[in-house]
C-alpha positions as CSV (number, residue, x, y, z in Angstrom):
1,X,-25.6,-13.5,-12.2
2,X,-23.7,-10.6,-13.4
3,X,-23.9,-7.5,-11.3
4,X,-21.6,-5.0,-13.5
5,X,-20.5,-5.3,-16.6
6,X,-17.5,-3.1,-18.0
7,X,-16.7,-2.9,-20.5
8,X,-13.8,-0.9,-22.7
9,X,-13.5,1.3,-20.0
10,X,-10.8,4.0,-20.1
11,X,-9.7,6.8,-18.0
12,X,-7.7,9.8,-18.6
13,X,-6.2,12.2,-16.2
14,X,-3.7,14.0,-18.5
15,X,-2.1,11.1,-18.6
16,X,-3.4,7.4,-19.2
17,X,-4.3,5.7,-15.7
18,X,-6.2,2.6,-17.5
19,X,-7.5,1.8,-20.9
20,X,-9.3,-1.0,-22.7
21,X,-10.1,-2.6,-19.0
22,X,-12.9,-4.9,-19.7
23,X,-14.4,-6.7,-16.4
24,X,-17.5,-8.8,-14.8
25,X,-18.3,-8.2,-11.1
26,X,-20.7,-11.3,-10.4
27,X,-22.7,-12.5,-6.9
28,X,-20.6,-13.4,-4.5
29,X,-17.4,-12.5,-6.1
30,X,-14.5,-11.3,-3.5
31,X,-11.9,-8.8,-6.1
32,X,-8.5,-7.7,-5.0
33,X,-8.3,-4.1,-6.7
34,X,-4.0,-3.9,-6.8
35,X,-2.0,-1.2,-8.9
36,X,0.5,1.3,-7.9
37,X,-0.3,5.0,-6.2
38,X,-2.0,7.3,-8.1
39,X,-2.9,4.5,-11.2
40,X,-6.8,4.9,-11.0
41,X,-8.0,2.4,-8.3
42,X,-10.0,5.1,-6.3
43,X,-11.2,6.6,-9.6
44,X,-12.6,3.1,-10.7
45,X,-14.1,2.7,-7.5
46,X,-16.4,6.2,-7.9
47,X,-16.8,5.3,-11.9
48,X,-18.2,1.6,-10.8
49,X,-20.9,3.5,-8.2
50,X,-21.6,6.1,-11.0
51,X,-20.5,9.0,-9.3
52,X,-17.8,9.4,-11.3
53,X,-17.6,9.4,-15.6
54,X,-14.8,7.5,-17.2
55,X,-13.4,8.9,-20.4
56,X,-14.6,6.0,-22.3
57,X,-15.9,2.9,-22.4
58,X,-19.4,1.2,-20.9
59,X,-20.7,0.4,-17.2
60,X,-23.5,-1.6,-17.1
61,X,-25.3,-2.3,-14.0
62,X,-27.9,-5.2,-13.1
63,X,-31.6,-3.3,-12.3
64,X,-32.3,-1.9,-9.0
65,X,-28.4,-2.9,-7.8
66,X,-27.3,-1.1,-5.0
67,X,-23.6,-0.7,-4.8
68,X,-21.7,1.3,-2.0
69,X,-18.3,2.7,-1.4
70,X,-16.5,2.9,1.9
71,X,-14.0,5.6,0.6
72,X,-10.6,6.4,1.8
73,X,-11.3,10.0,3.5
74,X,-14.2,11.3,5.5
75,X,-17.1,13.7,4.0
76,X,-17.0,16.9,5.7
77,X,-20.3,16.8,6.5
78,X,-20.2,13.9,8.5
79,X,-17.2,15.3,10.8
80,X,-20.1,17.4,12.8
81,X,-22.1,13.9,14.1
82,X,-21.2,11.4,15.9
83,X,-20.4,8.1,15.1
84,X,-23.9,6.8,15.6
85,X,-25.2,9.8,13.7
86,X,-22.9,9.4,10.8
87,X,-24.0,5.6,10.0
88,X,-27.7,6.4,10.2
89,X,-26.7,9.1,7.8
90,X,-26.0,6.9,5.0
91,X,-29.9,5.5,5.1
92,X,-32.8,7.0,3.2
93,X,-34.6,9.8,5.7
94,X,-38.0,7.1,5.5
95,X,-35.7,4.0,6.7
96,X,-33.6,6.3,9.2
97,X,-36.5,7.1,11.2
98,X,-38.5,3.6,11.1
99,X,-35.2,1.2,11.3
100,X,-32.5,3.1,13.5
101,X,-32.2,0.0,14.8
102,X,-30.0,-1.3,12.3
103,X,-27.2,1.3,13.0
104,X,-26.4,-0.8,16.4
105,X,-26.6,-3.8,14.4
106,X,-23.8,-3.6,12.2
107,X,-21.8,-1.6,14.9
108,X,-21.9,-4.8,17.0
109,X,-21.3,-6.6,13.8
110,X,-18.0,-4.7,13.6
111,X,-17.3,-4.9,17.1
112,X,-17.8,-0.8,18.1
113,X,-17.6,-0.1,21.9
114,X,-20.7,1.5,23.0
115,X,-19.1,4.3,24.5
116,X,-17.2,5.4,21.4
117,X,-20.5,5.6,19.1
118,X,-21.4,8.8,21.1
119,X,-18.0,10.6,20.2
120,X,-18.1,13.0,17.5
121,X,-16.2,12.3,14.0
122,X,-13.9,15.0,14.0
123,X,-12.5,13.4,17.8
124,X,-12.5,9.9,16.5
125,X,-8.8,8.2,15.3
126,X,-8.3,7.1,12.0
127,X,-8.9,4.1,12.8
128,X,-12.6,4.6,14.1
129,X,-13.4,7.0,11.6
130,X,-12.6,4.0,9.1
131,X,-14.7,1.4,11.0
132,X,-17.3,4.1,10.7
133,X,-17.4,5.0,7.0
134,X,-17.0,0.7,6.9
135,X,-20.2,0.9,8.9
136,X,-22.1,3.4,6.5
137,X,-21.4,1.3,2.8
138,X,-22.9,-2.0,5.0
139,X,-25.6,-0.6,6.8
140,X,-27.6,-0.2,2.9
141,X,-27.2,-3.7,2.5
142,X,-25.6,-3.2,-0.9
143,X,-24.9,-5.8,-3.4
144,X,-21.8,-4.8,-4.4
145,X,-19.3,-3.1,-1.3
146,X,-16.2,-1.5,-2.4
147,X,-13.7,-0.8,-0.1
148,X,-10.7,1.6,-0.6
149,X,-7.9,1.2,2.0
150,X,-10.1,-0.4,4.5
151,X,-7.2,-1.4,6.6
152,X,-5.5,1.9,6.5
153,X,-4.8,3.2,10.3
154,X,-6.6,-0.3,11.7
155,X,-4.1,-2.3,13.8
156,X,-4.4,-6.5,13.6
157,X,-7.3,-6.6,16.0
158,X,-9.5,-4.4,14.2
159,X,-8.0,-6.2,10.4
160,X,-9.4,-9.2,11.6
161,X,-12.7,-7.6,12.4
162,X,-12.8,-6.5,9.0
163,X,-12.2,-9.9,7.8
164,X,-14.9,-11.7,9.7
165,X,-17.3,-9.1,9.0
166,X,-16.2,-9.5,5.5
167,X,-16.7,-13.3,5.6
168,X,-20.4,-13.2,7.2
169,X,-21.5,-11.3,4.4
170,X,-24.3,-12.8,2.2
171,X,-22.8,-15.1,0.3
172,X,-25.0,-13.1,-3.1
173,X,-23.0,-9.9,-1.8
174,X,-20.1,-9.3,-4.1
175,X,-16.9,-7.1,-2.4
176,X,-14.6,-5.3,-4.6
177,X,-11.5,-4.1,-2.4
178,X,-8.4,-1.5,-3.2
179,X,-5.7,-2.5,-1.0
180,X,-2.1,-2.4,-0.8
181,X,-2.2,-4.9,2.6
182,X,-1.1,-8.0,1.2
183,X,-2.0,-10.5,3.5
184,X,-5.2,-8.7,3.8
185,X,-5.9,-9.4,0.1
186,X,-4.6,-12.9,0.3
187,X,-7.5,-13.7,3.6
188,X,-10.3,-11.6,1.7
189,X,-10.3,-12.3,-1.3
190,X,-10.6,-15.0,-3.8
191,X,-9.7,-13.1,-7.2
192,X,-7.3,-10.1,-8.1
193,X,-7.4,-7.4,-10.5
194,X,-4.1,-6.0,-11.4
195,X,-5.3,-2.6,-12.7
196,X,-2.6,-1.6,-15.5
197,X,-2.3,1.8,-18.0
198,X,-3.2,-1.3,-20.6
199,X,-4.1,-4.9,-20.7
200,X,-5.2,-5.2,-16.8
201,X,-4.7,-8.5,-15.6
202,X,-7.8,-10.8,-14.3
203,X,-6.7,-14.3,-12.3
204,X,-9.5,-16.4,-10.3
205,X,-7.0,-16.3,-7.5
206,X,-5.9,-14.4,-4.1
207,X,-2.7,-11.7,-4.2
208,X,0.2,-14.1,-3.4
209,X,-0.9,-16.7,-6.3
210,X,-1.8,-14.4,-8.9
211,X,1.6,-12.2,-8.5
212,X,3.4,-15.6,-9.5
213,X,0.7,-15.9,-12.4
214,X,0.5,-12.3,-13.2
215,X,5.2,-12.2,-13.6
216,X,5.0,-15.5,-15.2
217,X,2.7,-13.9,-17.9
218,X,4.5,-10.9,-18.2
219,X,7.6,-13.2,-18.7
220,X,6.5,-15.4,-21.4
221,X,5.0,-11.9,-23.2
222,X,8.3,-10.1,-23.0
223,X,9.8,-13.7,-24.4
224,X,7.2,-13.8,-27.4
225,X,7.9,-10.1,-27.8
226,X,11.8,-10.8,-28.2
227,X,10.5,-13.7,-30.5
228,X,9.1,-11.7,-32.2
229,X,11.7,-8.8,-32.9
230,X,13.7,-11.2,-34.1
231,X,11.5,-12.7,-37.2
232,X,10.5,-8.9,-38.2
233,X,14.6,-8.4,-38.6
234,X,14.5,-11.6,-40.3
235,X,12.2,-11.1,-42.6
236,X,13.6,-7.2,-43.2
237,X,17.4,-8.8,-43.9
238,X,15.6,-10.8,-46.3
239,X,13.6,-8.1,-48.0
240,X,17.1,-6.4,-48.8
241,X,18.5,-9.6,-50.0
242,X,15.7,-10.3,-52.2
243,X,15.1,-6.0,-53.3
244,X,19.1,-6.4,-54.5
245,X,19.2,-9.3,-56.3
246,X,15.3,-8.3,-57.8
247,X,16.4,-5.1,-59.1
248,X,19.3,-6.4,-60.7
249,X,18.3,-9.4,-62.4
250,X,14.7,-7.2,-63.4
251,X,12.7,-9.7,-61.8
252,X,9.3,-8.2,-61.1
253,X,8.2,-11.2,-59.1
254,X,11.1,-10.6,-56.7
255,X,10.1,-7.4,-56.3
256,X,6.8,-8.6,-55.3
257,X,7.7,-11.1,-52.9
258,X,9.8,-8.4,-51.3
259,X,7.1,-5.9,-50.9
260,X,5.0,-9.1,-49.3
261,X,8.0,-10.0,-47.0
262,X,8.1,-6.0,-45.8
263,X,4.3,-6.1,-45.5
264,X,4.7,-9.1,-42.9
265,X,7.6,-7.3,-41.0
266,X,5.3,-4.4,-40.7
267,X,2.1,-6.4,-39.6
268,X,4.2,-8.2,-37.0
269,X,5.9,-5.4,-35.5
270,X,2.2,-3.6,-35.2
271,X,0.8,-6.6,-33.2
272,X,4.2,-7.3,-30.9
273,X,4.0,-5.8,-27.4
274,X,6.1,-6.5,-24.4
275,X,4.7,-6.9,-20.8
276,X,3.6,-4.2,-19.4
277,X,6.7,-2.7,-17.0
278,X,5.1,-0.3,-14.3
279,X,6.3,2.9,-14.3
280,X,7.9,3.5,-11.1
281,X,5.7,5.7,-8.8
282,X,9.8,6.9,-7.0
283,X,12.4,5.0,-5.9
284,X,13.5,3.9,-2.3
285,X,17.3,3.6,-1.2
286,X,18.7,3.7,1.9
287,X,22.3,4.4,3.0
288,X,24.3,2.4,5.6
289,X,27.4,4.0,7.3
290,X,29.2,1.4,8.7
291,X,29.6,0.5,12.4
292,X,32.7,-1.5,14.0
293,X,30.6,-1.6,17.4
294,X,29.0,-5.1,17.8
295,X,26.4,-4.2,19.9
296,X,24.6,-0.8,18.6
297,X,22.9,-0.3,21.4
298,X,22.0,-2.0,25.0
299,X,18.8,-1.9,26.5
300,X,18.7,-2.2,30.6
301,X,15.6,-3.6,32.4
302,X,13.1,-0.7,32.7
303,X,10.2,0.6,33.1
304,X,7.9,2.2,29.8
305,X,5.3,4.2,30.9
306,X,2.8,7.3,29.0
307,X,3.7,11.2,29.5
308,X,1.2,11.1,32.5
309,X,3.2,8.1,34.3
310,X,0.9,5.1,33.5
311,X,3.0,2.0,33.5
312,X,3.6,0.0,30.0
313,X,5.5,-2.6,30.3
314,X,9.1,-3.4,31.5
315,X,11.9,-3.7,28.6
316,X,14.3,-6.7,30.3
317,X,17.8,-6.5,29.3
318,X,18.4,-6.8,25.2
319,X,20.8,-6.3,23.3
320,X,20.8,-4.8,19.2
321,X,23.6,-5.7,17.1
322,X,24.3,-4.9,13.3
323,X,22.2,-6.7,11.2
324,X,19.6,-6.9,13.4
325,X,15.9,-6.3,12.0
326,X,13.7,-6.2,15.6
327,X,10.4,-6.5,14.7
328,X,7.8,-5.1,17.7
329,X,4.3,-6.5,18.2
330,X,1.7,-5.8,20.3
331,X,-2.0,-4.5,20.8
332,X,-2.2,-1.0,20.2
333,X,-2.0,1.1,23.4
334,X,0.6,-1.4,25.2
335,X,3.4,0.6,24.0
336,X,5.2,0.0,21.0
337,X,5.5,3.6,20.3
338,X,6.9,4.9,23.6
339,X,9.5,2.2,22.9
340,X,10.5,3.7,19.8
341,X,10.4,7.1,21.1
342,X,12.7,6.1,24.5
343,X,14.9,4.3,22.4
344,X,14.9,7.6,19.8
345,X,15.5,10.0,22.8
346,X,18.1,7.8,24.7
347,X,20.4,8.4,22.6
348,X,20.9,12.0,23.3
349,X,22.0,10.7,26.6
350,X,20.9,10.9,29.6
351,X,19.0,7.8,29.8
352,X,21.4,5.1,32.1
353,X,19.0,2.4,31.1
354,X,19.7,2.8,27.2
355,X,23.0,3.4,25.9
356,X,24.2,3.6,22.2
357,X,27.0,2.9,20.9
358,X,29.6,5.8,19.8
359,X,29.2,5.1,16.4
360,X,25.4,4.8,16.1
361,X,23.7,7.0,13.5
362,X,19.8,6.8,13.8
363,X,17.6,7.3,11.4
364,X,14.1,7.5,12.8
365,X,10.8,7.9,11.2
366,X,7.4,8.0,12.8
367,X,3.7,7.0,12.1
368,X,2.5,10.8,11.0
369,X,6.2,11.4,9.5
370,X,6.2,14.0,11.4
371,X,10.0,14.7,10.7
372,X,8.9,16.7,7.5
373,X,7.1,19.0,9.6
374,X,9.9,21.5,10.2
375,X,10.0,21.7,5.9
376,X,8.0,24.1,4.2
377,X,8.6,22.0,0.4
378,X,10.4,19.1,-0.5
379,X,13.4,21.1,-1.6
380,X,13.7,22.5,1.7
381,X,13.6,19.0,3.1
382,X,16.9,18.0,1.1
383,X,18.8,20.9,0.9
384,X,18.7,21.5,4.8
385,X,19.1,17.7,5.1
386,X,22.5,17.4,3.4
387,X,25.1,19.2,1.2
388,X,23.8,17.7,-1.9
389,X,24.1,20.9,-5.1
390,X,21.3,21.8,-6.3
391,X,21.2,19.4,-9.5
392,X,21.7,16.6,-7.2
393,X,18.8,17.9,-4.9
394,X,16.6,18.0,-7.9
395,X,17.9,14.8,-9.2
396,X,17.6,13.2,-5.9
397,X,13.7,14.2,-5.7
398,X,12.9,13.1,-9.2
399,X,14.5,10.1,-8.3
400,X,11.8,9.8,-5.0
401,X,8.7,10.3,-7.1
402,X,8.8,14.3,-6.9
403,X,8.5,16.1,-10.2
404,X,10.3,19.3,-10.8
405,X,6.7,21.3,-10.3
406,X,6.2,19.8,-7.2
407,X,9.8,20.3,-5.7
408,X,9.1,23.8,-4.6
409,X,5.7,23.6,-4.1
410,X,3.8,23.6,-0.4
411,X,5.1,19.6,1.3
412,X,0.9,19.5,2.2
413,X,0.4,19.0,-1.4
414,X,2.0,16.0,-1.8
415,X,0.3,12.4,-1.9
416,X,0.5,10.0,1.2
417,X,3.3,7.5,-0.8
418,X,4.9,10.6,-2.4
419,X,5.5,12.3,1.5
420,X,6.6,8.5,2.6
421,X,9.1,8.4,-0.3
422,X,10.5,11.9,0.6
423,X,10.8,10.3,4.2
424,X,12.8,7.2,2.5
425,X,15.1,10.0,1.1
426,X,16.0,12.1,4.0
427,X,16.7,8.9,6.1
428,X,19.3,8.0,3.0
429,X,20.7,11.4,3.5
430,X,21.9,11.2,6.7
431,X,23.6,7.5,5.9
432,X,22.4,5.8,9.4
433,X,23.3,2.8,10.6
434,X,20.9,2.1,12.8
435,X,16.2,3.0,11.7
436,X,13.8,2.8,13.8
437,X,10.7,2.9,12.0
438,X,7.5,3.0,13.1
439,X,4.1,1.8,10.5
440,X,6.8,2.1,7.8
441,X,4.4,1.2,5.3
442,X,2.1,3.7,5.6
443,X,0.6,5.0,2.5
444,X,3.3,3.0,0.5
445,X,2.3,0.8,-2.4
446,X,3.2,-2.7,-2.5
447,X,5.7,-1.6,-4.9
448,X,7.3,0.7,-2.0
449,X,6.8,-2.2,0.1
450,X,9.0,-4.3,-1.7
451,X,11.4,-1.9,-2.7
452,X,11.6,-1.4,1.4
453,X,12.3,-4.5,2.0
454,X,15.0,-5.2,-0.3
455,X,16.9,-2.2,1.4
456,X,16.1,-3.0,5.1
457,X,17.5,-7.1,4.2
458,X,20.4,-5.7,2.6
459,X,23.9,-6.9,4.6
460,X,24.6,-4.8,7.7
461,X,21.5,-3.4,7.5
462,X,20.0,-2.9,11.3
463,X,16.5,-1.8,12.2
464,X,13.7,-1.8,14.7
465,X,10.1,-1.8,13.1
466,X,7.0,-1.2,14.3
467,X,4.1,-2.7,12.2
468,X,1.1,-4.4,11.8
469,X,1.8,-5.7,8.3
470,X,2.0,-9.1,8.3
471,X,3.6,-9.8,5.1
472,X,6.3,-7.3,5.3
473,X,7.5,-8.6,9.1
474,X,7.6,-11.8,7.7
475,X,9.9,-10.5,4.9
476,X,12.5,-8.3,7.0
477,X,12.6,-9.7,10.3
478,X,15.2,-11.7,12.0
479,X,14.1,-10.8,15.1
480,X,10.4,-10.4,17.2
481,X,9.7,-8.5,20.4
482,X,6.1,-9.1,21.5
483,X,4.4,-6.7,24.5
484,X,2.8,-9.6,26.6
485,X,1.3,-9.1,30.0
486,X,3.4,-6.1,30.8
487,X,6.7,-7.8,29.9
488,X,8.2,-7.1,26.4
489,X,9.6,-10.9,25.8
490,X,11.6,-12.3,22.5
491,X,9.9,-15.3,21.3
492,X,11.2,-17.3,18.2
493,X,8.4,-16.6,15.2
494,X,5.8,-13.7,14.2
495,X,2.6,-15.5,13.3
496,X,1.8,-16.9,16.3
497,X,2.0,-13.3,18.1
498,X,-0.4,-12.5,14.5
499,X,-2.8,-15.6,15.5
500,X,-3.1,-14.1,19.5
501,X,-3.9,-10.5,18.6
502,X,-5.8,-11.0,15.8
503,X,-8.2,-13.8,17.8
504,X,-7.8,-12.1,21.1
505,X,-6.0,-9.1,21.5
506,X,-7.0,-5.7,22.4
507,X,-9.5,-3.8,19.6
508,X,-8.1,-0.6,19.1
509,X,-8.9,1.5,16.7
510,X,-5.9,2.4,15.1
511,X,-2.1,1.8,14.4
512,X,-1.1,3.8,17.9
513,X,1.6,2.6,19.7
């Protein structure tokens, strides 16, 4: 049974984020919503619950459905409650006061400590304050949930939550999800959208399997497209042929035929279109200086502990050497980002347990980025982070996604992939040979993601990452450092340190360290 129907649907924002996209969300249906930063999915997402209009174009809904969106940021008026108080929010007043009850159903469903539903939104991590808004589109019991981000700021434990809960849905409860976690989509969902300025892709299969399908479209288009080209200049080589020897013979029937041949030309180059080639939403590069050390930096056996001297774990002795690419895993809280920070601040000296070697250049970037703090705009950013003039400043930002207008204007303005492709710039800037990078993929795109990737597995390239996505440690590492049992250990592959915390680690609630 069809649940919405769209149909035609087109949205402008002064420029064209999707047109023509004609789709059926049925019972049961699990949709992969994919497409680049700031190409419509969230808009689609509010147009599909009818609190936002598209341009043009029909939505047609199935009588009484009741469809519900978990959206990326948190009302304001919700920040006051707490997090029990904000779930029975999103129920009628009538139901609210005669079913409360169901508010600690689905928080057990989702696997919410008890003493975190008393804590007020504003005080909650990311990651909570996502489980809750996860909490309020399910508690209605909708028929169609759409999700936007949901795994944004959750570590493994809690993605795997999300999945279960996901999976024990009623089987008539159709999901519709914007992601750019790519193992995510391939473990939720069964179909993929590929949300385009024009002719959006549909394939009855997850992310991984309907990339190959959607390229090898877009291949054999851009083939029948050259195809294509090629007859039209046929057939115009032949018009001239034909006007020439038509005019001076005085053959009105060649004349004929050669309007008819021109007529053809023109009706074929009308109807032939190349894939669809997304516009790149800023490109990422990074720079390696060369190092002749062999070892970039040694790690002794030590001690990791918080600010306030609670023990972590203890390091052992390890060694980093160009072309390394450490990845760290671990539950959240065990860690991970004390490591990165010891390892960050270690190299200021001072530290006899971690020493780098003379010709190490870190570049470092954090969770929050927080290394753009210190910038008032993006210009600031490049121009006090290198020596570049000032066309090449503005080229340089253009290049990372910036527009001119947005150059010189306030850093908080910019989108979360626009500030992470900044980042990606400054790092580039100062030419390290050594990043340590922590949730790297943070508000990028899969595009980003892959464009990351490609740079990171570059020759010589060395790096320590800190991450919970699964599909881009698979991609870059060479090497994996699990926190286990208070000992950080090597051990020889990823997914099975993926299998233990996302069947048995720690639940946090975020991507800490």
């Amino acid at each position: 049974m069809t649940l919405i129907a769209v149909k035609d649907l087109s949205l402008t924002r002064g420029a064209s984020l999707f047109a023509g996209l004609t789709l059926t969300i049925a019972k049961g249906d699990r949709i992969g919503l994919i497409a680049a930063n700031g190409r419509g999915k969230s808009s689609l997402l509010r147009i599909l619950t009818g609190v936002e209009a598209a341009t043009a174009g029909t939505v047609t809904r199935a009588r009484g459905l009741v469809a519900s969106l978990a959206p990326q940021e948190v009302p304001d008026h919700l920040l006051s409650l707490t997090l029990h108080a904000a779930v029975l929010d999103a129920l009628d007043p009538e139901t609210a006061e005669t079913e409360s009850w169901r508010v600690d159903i689905i928080l057990d469903d989702l696997e919410v400590d008890p003493a975190m539903r008393g804590r007020r939104v504003a005080d909650l991590s990311g990651g909570w304050q996502r489980v809750m808004l996860l909490a309020r589109a399910g508690i209605v019991e909708p028929d169609v949930l759409l999700l936007d981000e949901p795994t944004n700021h959750l570590d493994l434990g809690r993605i795997a939550v999300l999945e279960r809960f996901l999976a024990a849905l009623p089987r008539d409860c159709a999901v519709l999800v914007a992601s750019h976690d790519r193992a995510f989509l391939d473990a939720a969902c069964r179909r993929s959208l590929f949300l385009r300025p024009k002719d959006s892709a549909d394939f009855a299969l997850p992310y991984a399997r309907a990339r190959l399908a959607l390229d090898e479209a877009d291949a054999a288009r851009d083939r029948q497209f050259d195809n294509d080209m090629r007859r039209v200049k046929a057939l115009r080589q032949q018009a001239v042929k034909l006007k020439n020897i038509g005019v001076n013979s005085g053959s009105d029937l060649l004349l004929v035929k050669t309007k008819q041949l021109i007529d053809r030309a023109d009706r074929l180059e009308d109807e032939a279109r190349p894939a669809h080639h997304e516009a790149s939403a800023g490109v990422i590069r990074l720079g390696n200086s060369d190092s002749h050390a062999k070892a970039l930096m040694t790690i002794g056996d030590t001690t990791l502990a918080t600010p306030t001297g609670r023990a972590l774990f203890r390091t052992g002795k390890f060694w980093i050497e160009k072309g390394d690419r450490i990845a760290v895993l671990g539950a959240n809280g065990t860690g991970k980002t004390v490591l990165a920070q010891r390892l960050r601040a270690a190299l200021d000296g001072g530290d006899p347990a971690i020493r780098g070697a003379a010709s190490l250049i870190l570049g470092y970037s954090d969770q929050a980025l927080s290394q753009l703090a210190c910038f008032a705009t993006p210009w600031d950013a490049v121009k006090q982070s290198s020596d570049l003039t000032d066309q090449l400043a503005r080229s340089a930002l253009a290049g990372a996604g910036i527009a001119i207008d947005a150059q010189t204007a306030p850093l908080l303005r910019l989108s979360g992939g626009q500030r992470a492709r900044l980042a990606m710039l400054l790092l580039r800037l100062a030419r390290p040979n050594f990043y340590i990078l922590d949730e790297p993929t943070n508000h990028l795109d899969i595009e980003g993601q892959e464009m990351l990737q490609a740079e990171l597995t570059r020759p010589g390239a060395a790096c320590l990452l800190i991450s919970h996505d699964r599909a881009f440690v698979r991609a870059v590492a060479t090497r994996i450092w699990s926190v286990e049992k208070g000992r950080l250990v090597e051990v020889a592959e990823a997914d099975p340190v993926f299998d233990r915390l996302m069947n048995g680690g720690h639940l946090g609630g975020d991507r800490g360290g």
